[in-house]
DRENTI-796929 format. One record per atom (N, C-alpha, C): residue in one letter; atom name; z, y, x. Coordinates in Angstrom, 2 decimals, padded with zeros to 5 digits. Layout:
residues N
r resn:A&name:CA&Z:Z&Y:Y&X:X
...
***
This chain:
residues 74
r resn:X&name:N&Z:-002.56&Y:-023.95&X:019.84
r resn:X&name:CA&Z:-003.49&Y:-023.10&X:019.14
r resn:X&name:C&Z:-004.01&Y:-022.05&X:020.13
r resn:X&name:N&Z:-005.15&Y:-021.90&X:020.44
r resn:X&name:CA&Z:-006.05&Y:-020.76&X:021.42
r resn:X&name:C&Z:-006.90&Y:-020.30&X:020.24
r resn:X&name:N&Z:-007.25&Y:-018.84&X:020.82
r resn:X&name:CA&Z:-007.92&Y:-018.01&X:020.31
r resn:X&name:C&Z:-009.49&Y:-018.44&X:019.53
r resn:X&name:N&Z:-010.16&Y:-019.56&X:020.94
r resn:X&name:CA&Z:-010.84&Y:-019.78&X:020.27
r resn:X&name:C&Z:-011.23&Y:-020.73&X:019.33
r resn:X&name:N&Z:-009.78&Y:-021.39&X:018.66
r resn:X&name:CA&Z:-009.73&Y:-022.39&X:017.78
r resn:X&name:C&Z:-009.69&Y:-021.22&X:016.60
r resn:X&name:N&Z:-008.60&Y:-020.68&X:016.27
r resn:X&name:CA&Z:-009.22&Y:-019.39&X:015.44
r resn:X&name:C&Z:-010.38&Y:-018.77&X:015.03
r resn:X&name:N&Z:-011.45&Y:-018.29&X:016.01
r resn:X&name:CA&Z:-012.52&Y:-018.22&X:015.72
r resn:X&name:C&Z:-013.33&Y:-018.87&X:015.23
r resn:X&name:N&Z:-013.26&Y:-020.16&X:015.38
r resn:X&name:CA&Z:-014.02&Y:-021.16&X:014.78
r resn:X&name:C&Z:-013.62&Y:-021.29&X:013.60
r resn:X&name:N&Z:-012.11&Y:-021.18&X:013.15
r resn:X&name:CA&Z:-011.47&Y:-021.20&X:011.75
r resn:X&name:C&Z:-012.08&Y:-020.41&X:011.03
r resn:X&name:N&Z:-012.31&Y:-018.85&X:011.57
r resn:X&name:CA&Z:-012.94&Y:-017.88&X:010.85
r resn:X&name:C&Z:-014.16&Y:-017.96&X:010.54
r resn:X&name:N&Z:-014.75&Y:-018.87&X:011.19
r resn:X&name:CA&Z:-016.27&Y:-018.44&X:011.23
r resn:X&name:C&Z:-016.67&Y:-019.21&X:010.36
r resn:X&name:N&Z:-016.20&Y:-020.90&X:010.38
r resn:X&name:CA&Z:-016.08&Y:-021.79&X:008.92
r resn:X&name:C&Z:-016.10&Y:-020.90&X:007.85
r resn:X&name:N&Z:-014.84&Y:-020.36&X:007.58
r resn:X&name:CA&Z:-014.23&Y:-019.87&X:006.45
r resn:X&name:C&Z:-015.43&Y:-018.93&X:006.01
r resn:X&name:N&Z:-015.98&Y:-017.38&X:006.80
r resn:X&name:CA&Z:-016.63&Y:-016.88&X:006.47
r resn:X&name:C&Z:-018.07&Y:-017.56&X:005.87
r resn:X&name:N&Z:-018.72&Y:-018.35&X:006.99
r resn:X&name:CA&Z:-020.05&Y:-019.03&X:006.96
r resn:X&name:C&Z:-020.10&Y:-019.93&X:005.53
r resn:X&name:N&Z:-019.07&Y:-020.83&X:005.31
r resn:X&name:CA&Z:-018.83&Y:-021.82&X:004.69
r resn:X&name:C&Z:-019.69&Y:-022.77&X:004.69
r resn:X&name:N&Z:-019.45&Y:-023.26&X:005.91
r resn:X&name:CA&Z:-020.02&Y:-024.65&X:006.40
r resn:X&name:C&Z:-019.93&Y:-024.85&X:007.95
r resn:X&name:N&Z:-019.56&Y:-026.04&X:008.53
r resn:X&name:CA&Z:-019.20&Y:-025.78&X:009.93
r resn:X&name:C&Z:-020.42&Y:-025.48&X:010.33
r resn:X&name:N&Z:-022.13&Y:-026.27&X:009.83
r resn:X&name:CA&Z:-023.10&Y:-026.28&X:010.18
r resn:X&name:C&Z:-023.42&Y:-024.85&X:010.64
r resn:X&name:N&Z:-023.57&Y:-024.02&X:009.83
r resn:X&name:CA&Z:-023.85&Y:-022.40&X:009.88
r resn:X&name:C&Z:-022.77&Y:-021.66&X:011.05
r resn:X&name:N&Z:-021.32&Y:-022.17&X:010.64
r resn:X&name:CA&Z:-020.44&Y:-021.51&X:011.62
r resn:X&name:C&Z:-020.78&Y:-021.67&X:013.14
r resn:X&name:N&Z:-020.82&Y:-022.84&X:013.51
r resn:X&name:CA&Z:-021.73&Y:-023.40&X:014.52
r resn:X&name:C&Z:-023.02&Y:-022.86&X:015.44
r resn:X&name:N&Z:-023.67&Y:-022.78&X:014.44
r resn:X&name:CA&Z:-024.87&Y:-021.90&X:014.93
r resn:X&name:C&Z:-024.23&Y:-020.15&X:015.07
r resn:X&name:N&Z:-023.30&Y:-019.96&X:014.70
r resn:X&name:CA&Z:-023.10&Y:-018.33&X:014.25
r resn:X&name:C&Z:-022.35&Y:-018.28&X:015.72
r resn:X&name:N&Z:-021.33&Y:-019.43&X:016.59
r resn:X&name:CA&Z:-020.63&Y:-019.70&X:017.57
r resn:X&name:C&Z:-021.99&Y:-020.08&X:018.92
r resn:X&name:N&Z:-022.88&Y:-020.10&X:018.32
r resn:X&name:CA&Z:-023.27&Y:-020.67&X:019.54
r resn:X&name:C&Z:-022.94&Y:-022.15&X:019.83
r resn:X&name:N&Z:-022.38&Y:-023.04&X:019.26
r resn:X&name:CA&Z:-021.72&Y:-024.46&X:019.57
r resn:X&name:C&Z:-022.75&Y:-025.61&X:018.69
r resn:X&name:N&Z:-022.11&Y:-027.11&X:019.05
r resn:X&name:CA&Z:-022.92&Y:-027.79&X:018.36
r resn:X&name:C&Z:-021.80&Y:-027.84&X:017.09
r resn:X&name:N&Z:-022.28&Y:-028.36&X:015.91
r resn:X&name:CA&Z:-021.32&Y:-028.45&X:014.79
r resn:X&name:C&Z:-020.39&Y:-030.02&X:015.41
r resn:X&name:N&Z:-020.43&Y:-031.06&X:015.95
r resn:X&name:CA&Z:-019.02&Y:-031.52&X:016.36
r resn:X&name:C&Z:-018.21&Y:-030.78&X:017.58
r resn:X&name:N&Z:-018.59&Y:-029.70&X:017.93
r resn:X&name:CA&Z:-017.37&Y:-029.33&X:018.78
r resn:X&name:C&Z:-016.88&Y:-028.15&X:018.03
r resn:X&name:N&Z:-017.57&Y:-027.45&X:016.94
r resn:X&name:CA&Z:-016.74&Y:-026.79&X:015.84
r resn:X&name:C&Z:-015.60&Y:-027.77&X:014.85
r resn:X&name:N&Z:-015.98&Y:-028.60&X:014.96
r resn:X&name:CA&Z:-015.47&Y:-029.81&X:013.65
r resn:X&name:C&Z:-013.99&Y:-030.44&X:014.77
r resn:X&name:N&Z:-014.64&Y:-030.38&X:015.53
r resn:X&name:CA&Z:-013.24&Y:-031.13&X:016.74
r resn:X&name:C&Z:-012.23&Y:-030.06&X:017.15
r resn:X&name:N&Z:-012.54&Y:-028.82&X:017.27
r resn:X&name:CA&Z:-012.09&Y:-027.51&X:017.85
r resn:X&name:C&Z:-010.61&Y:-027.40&X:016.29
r resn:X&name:N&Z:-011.48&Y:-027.54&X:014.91
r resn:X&name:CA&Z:-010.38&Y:-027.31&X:014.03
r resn:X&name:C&Z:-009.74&Y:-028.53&X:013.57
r resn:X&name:N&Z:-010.16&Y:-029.57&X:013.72
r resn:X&name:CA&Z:-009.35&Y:-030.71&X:014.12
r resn:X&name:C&Z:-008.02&Y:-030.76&X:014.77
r resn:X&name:N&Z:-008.66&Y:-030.03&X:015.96
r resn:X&name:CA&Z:-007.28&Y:-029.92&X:016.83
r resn:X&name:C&Z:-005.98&Y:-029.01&X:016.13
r resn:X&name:N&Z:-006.68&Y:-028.02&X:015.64
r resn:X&name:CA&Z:-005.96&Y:-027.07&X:015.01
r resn:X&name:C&Z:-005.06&Y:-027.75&X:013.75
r resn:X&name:N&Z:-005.77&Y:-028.56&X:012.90
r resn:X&name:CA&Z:-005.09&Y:-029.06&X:011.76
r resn:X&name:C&Z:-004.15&Y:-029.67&X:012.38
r resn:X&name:N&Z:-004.13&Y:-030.69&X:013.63
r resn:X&name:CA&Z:-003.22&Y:-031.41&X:013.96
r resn:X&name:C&Z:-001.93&Y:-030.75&X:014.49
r resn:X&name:N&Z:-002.10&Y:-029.33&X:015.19
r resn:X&name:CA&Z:-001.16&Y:-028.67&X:015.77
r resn:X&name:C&Z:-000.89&Y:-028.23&X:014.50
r resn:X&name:N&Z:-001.31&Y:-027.49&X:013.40
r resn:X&name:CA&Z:-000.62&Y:-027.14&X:012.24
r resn:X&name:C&Z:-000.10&Y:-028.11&X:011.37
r resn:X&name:N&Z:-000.61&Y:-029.35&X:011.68
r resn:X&name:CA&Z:000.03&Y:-030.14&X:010.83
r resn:X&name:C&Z:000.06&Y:-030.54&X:008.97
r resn:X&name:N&Z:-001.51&Y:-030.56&X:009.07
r resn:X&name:CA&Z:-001.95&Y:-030.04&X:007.64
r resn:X&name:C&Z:-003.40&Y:-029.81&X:007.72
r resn:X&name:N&Z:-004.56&Y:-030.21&X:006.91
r resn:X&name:CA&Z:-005.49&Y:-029.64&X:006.33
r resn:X&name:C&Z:-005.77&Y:-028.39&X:006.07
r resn:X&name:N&Z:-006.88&Y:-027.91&X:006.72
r resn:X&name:CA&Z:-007.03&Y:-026.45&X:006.77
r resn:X&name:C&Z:-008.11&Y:-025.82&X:005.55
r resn:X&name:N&Z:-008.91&Y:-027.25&X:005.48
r resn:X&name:CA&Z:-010.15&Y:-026.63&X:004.27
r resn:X&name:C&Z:-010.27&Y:-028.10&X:003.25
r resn:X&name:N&Z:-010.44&Y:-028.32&X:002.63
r resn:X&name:CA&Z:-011.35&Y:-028.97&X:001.32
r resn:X&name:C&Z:-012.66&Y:-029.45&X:001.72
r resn:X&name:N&Z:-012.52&Y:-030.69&X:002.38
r resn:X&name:CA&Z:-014.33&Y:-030.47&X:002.07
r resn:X&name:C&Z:-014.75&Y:-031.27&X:001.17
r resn:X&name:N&Z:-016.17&Y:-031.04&X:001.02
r resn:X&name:CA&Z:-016.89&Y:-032.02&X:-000.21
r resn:X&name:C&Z:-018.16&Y:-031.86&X:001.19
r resn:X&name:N&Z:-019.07&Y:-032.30&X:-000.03
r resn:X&name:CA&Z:-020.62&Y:-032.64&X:000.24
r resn:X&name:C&Z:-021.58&Y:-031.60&X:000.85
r resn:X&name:N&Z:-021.14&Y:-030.08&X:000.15
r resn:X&name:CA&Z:-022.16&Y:-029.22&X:000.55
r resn:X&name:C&Z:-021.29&Y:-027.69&X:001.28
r resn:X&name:N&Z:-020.08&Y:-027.61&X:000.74
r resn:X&name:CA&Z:-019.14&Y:-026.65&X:001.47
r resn:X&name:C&Z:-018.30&Y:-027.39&X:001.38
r resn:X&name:N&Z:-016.92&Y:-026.39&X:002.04
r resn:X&name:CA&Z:-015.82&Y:-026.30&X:002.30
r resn:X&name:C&Z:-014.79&Y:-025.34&X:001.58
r resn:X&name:N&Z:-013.67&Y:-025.30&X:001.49
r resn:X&name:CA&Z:-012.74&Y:-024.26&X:000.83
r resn:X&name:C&Z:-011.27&Y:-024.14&X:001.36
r resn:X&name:N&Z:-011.07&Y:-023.21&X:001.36
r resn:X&name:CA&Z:-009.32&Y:-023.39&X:002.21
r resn:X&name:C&Z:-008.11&Y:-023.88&X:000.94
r resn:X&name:N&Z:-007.31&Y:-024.74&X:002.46
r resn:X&name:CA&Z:-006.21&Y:-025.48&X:001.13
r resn:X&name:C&Z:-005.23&Y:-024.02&X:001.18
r resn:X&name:N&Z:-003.72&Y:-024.47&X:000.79
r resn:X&name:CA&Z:-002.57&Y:-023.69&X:000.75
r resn:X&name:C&Z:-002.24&Y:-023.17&X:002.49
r resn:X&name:N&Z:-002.81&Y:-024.04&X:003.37
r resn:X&name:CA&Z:-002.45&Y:-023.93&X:004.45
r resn:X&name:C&Z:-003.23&Y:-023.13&X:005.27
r resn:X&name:N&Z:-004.28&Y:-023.66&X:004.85
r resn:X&name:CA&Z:-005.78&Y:-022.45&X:005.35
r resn:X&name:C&Z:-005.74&Y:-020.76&X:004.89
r resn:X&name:N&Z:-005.32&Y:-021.11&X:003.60
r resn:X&name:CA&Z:-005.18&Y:-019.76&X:003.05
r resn:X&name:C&Z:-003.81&Y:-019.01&X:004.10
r resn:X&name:N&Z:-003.06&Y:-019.52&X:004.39
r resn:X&name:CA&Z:-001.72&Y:-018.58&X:004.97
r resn:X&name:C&Z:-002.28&Y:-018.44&X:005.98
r resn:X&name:N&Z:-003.63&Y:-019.33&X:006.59
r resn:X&name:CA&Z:-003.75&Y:-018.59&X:008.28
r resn:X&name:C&Z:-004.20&Y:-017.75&X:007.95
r resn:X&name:N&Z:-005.23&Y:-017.34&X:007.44
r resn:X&name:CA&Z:-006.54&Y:-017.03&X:007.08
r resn:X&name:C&Z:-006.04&Y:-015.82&X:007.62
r resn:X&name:N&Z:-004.89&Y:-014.67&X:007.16
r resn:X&name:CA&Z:-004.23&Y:-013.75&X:007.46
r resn:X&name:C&Z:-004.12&Y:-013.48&X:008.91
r resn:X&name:N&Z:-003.53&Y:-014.30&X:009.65
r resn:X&name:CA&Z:-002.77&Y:-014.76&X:010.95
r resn:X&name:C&Z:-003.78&Y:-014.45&X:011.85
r resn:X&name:N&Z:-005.13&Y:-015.31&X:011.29
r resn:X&name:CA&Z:-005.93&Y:-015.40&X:011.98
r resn:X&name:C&Z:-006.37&Y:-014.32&X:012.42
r resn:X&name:N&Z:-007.23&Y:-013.61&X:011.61
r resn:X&name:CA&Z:-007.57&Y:-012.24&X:011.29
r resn:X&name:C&Z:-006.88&Y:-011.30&X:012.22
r resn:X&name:N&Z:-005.45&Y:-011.27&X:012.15
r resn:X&name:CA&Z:-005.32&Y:-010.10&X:013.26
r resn:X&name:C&Z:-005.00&Y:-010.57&X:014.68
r resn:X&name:N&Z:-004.59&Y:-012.18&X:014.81
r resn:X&name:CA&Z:-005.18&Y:-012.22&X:016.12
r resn:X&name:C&Z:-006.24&Y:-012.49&X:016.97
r resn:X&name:N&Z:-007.13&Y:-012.68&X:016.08
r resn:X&name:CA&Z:-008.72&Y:-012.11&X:016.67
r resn:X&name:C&Z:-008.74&Y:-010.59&X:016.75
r resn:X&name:N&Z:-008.34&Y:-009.75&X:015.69
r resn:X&name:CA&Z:-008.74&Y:-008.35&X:016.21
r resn:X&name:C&Z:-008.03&Y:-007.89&X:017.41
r resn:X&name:N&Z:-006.51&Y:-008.30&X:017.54
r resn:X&name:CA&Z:-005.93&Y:-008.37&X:018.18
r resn:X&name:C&Z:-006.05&Y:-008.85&X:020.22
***
């Protein structure tokens, strides 16, 4: 997990949509989509819900969501 896999977590979460998060990163939306990929796999778990038009955090997303937060401010 690196910092800037986090950010990308956040920026999903906030944006709600990798598409938007993406543009908000500066990145294309598959290297946002691959970046938390990686992350689910090191956490070991699904981080968001998706459907068709957003996204939503599971049980697992929700406990970073915290984590995250202060080690970005951090």
């Amino acid at each position: 997990m690196d910092l800037l896999q986090l950010e990308h977590f956040l920026a999903v979460v906030e944006e709600g949509t990798f598409t938007r998060a993406a543009e908000r990163m500066s990145r294309t939306q598959p290297a946002v989509s691959q970046s938390i990929k990686k992350l689910e796999e090191e956490i070991g778990g699904q981080l968001f819900a998706r459907d068709l038009h957003d996204v939503s955090l599971t049980e697992a997303g929700k406990t970073l969501l915290e984590y995250a937060r202060k080690m970005v401010r951090a």
